[in-house]
N, C-alpha and C positions, 0 to 999 in steps of 0.2 A: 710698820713704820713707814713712813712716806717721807718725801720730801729729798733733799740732797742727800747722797750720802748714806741713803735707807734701803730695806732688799730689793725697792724697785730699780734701782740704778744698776746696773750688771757691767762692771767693769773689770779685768780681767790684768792682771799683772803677772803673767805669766810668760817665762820665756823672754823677759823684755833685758834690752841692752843700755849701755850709754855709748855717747857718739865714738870716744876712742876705742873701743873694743870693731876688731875685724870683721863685717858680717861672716857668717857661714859660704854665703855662696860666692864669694871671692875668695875664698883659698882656694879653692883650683876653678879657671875659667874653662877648662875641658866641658865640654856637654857630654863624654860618655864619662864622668868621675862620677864619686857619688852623688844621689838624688837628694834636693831638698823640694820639701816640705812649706810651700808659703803661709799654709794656714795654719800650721802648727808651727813653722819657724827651725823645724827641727832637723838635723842630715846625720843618722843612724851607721850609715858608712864611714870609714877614712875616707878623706877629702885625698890624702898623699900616700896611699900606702907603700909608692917606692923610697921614699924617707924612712930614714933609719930610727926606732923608739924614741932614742935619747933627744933626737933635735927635732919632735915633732912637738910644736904647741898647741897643737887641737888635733885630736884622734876620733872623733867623732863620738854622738851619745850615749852608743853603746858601749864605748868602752869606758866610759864613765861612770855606769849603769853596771858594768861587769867587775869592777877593779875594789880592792878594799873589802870590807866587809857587807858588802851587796850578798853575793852568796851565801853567807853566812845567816844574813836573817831574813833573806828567802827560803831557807831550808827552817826559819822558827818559826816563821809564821805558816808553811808545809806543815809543820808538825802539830801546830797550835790546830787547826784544821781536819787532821788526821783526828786530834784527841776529841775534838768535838763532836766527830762523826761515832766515835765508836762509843759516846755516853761518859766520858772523861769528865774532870771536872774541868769547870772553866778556866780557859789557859788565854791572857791577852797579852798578845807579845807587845804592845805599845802603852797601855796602861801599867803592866805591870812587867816586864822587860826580864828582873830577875829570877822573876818565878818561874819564866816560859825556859831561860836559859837553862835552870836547875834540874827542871821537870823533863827536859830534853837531853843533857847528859845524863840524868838520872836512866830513862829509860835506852840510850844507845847503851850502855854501859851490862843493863840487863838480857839487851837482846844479844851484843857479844858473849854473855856466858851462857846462854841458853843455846845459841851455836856451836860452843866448846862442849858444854852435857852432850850434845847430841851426838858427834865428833864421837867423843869419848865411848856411849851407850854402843853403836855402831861396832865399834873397835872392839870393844867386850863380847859381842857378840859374834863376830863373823873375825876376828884377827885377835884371841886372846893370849896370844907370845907378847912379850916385850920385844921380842926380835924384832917381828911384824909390822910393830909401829917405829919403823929406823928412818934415816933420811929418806927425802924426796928422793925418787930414782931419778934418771938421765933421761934425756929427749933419747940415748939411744936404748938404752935398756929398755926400756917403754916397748920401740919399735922390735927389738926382737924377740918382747914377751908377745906382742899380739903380733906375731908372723908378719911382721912388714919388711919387705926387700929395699934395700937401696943399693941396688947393684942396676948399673944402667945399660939399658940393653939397647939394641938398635933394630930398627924394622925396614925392610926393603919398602916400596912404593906399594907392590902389591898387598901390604900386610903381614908378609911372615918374618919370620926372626932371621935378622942376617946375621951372618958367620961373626962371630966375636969372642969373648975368653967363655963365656957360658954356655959355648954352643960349640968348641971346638971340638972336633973329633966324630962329631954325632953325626947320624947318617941321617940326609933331610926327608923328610918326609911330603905327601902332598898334602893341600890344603885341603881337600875336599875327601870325603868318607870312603871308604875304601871298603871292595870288598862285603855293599849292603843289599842284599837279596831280598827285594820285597814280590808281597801278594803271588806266593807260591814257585816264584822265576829259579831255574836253579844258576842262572846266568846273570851279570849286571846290565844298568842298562847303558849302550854304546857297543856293545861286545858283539853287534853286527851292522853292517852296512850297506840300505840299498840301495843297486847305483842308479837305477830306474828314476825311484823318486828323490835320492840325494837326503835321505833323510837314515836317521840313527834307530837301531833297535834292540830287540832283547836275540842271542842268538840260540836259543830253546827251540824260540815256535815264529820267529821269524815276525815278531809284532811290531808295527812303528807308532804303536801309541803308548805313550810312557803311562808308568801307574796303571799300566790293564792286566788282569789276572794272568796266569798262566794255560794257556791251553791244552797243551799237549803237543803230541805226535801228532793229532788230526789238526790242529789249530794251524800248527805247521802247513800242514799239505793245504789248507784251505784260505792261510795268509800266505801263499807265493801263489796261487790261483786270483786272487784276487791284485796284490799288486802285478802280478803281471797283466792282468787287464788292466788296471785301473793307470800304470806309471810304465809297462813294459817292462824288459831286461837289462834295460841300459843300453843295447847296440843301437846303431842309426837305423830309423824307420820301425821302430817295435813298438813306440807308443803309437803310432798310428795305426800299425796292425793290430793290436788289443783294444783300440776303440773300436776300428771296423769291422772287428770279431762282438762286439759288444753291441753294433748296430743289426747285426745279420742274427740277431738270436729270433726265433717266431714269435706273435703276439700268445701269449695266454690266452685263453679261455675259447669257451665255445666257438666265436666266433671266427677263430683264428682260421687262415683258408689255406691250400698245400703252399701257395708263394709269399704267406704273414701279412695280407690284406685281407683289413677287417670287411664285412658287408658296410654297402653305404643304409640298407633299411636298420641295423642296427648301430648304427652311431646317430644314426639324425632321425629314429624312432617311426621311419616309412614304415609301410606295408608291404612285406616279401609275395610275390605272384606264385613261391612253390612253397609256402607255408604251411602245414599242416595243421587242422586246427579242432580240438574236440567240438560236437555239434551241443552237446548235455551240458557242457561246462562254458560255450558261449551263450546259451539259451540262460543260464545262470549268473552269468556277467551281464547281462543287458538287463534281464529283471532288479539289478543289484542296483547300475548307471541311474536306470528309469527312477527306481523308489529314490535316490538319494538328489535326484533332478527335480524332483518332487516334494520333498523334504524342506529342498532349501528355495523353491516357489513359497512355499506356504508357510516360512519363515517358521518351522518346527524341526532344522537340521540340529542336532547339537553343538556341543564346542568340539571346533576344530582342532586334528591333533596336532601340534606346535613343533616346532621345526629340531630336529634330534632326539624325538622321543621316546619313550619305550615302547610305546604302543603303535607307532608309525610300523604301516605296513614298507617292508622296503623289497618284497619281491614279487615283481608285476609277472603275471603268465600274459604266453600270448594271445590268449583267449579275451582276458581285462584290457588288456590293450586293443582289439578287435571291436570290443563293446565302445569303450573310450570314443576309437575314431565314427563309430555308427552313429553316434547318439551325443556325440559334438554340434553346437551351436557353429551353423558358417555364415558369418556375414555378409562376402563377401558373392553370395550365388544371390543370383536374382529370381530365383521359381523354389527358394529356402523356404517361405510362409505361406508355398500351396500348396494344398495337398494332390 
């Protein structure tokens, strides 16, 4: 249909006032009061909520929305909805109003006793006295069938129970475990103290590392050998005597000399002038240098063995070594490339 007054015309009479009615957004001229709405027209808030019920003339849309029987047939037309979802027959709360009403007392009406069977069923089964099913018990009875204390106790800063009517008489105890012997100690641990290092131990075997095994009688003798080098005895000047005892011990190994200096041809890998040296087993190192110098000219060496291997040779004689320096490439000699 066209023309005036037909679906083309989209006119809207919704929300509309006459002049005597108070707009909305002049009951209260506060800008933090409730918010309005220009294009709906609408303010969902109190405009005054420090006004008292009785002399408020506009309380805003929602409560207009909430008061009366709003609730009432928002919970029918819930229902109406529910019935439809679960294959119900057709229920319209606004066509047919008395049906949806009947059909929805009808079924709160069923679910209450089907609450009450269940109630009931329960009762038969697990509380079959009439005694059993007696009054509601007490908020205290409750608490002192399921062991609940309301007796109020007080606690120091640290956490433990201070002195009070539940505690009088009693002899305090410490916080912390008492008395607990671990990983074999027949000692705790604290129950010795070294003054060297200012640190706490076990006093068995003289340990200052907590949670370590128990050693014995030898662990003993070999943990004051050790702190007393490592921390001294505690008197002035002992830590520094059990470093300097600790500096004065000999180098290990071969090279060690009667005053603990090493040779310089075995640390920076020279050649010793009183070295002793098999002639069959250098004859054998240099045939060895030569082929493997050879090898890697003629780009037929194999793969090299990579660095921490198992197969790395890791003990040079001084014979390999002898070969090594002979049959070294020197750049550095100017009569290197004649023969």
């Amino acid at each position: 249909q066209g023309g005036v007054g037909g679906a083309q015309m989209k006119v809207t009479a919704r929300n509309l006032r006459i002049r005597e009615d108070t707009a909305k957004y002049l009951r209260n001229l506060d800008p933090d009061s409730a918010y309005y709405d220009p294009k709906s027209r609408s303010m969902r808030d109190n405009p005054n909520p420090e006004m008292a019920g009785a002399d408020l003339t506009y309380a805003g849309d929602n409560f207009v929305r909430t008061s009366g029987d709003v609730g009432g047939l928002a919970e029918t037309q819930l229902f109406a909805w529910e019935a439809g979802k679960h294959g119900l027959q057709e229920v319209h709360p606004q066509a047919n109003p008395s049906q949806a009403e009947l059909l929805k007392k009808l079924h709160a009406t069923a679910s209450d006793r089907m609450k009450k069977d269940n109630r009931a069923a329960i009762f038969d089964r697990y509380a079959p006295d009439e005694k059993d099913r007696g009054p509601k018990e007490t908020e205290d009875e409750r608490r002192a069938r399921l062991g609940t204390s309301v007796v109020e106790k007080l606690y120091t800063r640290d956490g433990r129970a201070a002195q009070g009517p539940a505690t009088a008489g009693r002899t305090a105890s410490s916080k912390y475990e008492e008395d607990a012997f671990s990983n074999g100690h027949s000692t705790v641990w604290g129950s010795f103290f070294h003054v060297g290092a200012m640190r706490w131990g076990y006093a068995d075997d003289h340990s200052l590392l907590r949670n370590s095994y128990c050693t014995g009688e030898n662990g003993r003798r070999a943990n004051d050998e050790a702190n007393e080098l490592k921390h001294g005895t505690g008197h002035s000047g002992s830590v520094a005597l059990a470093q300097a005892r600790q500096m004065l011990k000999p180098v290990a190994g071969r090279a060690a000399l009667a005053g603990g200096r090493q040779k310089a041809s075995d640390m920076y890998g020279e050649a010793a002038a009183d070295q002793d040296l098999d002639g069959d087993r250098l004859a054998a190192a240099l045939r060895k240098e030569k082929a493997a110098a050879a090898a890697e000219t003629l780009g037929t060496a194999g793969k090299k063995t990579k660095y921490n291997s198992m197969d790395a040779t890791v003990d040079v004689t001084l014979e390999e070594m002898e070969a090594y320096r002979l049959t070294r490439g020197r750049g550095e000699d100017p009569m290197a490339n004649h023969n």
